[in-house]
C-alpha positions, -999 to 999 in steps of 0.1 A, spaced: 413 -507 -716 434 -496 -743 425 -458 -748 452 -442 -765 455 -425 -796 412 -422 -790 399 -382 -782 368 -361 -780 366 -332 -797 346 -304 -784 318 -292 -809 319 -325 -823 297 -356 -811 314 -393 -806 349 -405 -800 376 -399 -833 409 -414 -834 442 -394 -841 452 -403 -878 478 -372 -876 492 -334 -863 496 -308 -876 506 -273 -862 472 -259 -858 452 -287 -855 447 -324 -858 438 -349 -882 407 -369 -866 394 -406 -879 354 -413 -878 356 -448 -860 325 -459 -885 337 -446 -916 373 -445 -916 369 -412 -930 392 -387 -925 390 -345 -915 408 -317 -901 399 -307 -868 413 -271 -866 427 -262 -831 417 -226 -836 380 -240 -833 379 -273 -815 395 -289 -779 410 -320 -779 404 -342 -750 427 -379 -749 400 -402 -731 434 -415 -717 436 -385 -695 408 -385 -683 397 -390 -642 368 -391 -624 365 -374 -591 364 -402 -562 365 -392 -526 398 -396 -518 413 -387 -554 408 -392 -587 401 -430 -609 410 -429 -644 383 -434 -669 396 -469 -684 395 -482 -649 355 -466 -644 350 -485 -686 368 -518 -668 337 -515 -638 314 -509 -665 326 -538 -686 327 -565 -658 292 -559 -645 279 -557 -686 257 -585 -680 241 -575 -643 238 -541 -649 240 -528 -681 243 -491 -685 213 -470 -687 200 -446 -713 221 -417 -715 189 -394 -714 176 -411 -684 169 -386 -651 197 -375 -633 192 -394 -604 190 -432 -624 217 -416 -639 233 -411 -605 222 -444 -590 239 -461 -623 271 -447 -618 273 -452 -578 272 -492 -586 302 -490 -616 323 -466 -586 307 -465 -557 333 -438 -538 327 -413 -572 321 -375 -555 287 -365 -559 293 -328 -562 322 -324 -585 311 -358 -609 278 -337 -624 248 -358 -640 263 -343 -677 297 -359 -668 281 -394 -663 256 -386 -693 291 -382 -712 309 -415 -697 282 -434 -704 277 -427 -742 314 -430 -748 311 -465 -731 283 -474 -752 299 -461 -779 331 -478 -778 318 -512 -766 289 -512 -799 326 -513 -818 345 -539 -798 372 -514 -788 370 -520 -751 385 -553 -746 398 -567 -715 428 -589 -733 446 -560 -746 452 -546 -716 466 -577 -702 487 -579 -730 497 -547 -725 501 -548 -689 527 -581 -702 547 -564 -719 560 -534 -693 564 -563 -666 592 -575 -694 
């Protein structure tokens, strides 16, 4: 999964892509639109979904690993509505990573994961071949 240069922005619904810095902020791309704004820093967190982990019991799994789970078992078990009950919600996410912690990983966590999954796969930005590509290119 290639993740970089894609954040969330608190305050602000969906995934955006960095189109540019500045010193008190950062200029964020609509994925849909193209459309570009300034996300002032002042107002707004920015979150890299490349930096992002989920709680496992013995450490930590990094969210394009849990979007990789999610990807390969697509056709068997697709996600679930994000406003489903906690616990489908629960039960959902204990097949894509089985050894996720139950108490630190709360049902609005997977609620988020499982939008942005949705999200990103309804625009064909979650694809398995560039990170083979990628993966490639450092053994070079």
């Amino acid at each position: 999964m290639n993740l970089k240069d894609l954040i969330a922005v608190s305050g602000i619904s969906g995934v955006f892509k960095i189109a540019g810095n500045r010193n008190n902020g950062l200029i964020i791309e609509d994925l849909d639109t193209g459309k570009k704004k300034f996300a002032p820093s002042r107002r707004h967190q920015f979150t890299p979904l490349e930096s992002i982990a989920i709680y496992t019991d013995d450490d930590s799994t990094e969210l394009s690993k849990v979007f990789s789970n999610m990807m390969d078992q697509l056709e068997d078990n697709p996600p679930v509505n994000p406003n489903s009950k906690p616990e489908e919600l629960r039960e959902y996410f204990a097949d894509v990573l089985p050894d996720f912690d139950r108490d630190q990983v709360s049902s609005g966590d997977i609620k988020k994961v499982i939008k942005w999954f949705i999200f990103l796969n309804e625009r064909n930005l979650l694809s398995q071949e560039e990170e083979e590509v990628e993966e490639t290119k450092e053994a070079e």
